[in-house]
C-alpha positions as CSV (number, residue, x, y, z in Angstrom):
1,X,4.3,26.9,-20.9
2,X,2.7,28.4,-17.6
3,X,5.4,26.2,-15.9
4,X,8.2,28.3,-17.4
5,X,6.6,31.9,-17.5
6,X,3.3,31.9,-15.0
7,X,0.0,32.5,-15.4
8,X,-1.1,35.2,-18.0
9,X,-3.1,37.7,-16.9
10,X,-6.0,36.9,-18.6
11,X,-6.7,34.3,-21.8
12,X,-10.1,33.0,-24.3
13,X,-9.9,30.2,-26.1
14,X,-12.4,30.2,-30.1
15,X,-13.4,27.7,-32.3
16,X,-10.5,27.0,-34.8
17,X,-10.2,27.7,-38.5
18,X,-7.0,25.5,-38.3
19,X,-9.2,22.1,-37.2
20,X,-10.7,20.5,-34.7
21,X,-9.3,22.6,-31.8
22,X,-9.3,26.0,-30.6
23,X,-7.3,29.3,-30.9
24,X,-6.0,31.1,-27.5
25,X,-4.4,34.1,-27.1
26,X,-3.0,34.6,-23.4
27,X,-2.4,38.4,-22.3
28,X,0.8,38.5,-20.3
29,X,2.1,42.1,-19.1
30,X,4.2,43.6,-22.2
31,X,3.2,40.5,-24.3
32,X,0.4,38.3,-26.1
33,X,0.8,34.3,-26.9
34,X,-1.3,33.0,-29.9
35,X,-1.9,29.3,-29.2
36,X,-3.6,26.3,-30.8
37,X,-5.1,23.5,-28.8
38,X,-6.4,20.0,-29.5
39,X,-6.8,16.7,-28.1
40,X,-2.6,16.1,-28.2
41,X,-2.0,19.7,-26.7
42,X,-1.5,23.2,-27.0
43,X,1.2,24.6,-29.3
44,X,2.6,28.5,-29.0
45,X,1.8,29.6,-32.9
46,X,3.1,33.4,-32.7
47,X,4.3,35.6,-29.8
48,X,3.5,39.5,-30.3
């Protein structure tokens, strides 16, 4: 994902509720991406 839109301007990665892996939300300028991360990845779960 930071291949196609660049770095955010800040992110912070928590312990999961989901599982095993952790919850990120990356701050972009005009928009936030909600993300959930394990050993097989990180997948975008809701873009505000």
């Amino acid at each position: 994902m930071i291949a196609a839109i660049g770095q955010p301007i800040s992110s912070s990665y928590a312990s999961s509720c989901m599982g095993d892996g952790e919850d990120g939300e990356l701050i972009y300028s005009g928009f936030t991406v909600y993300t959930y991360r394990d050993a097989s990845g990180e997948v975008v779960q809701d873009v505000i």
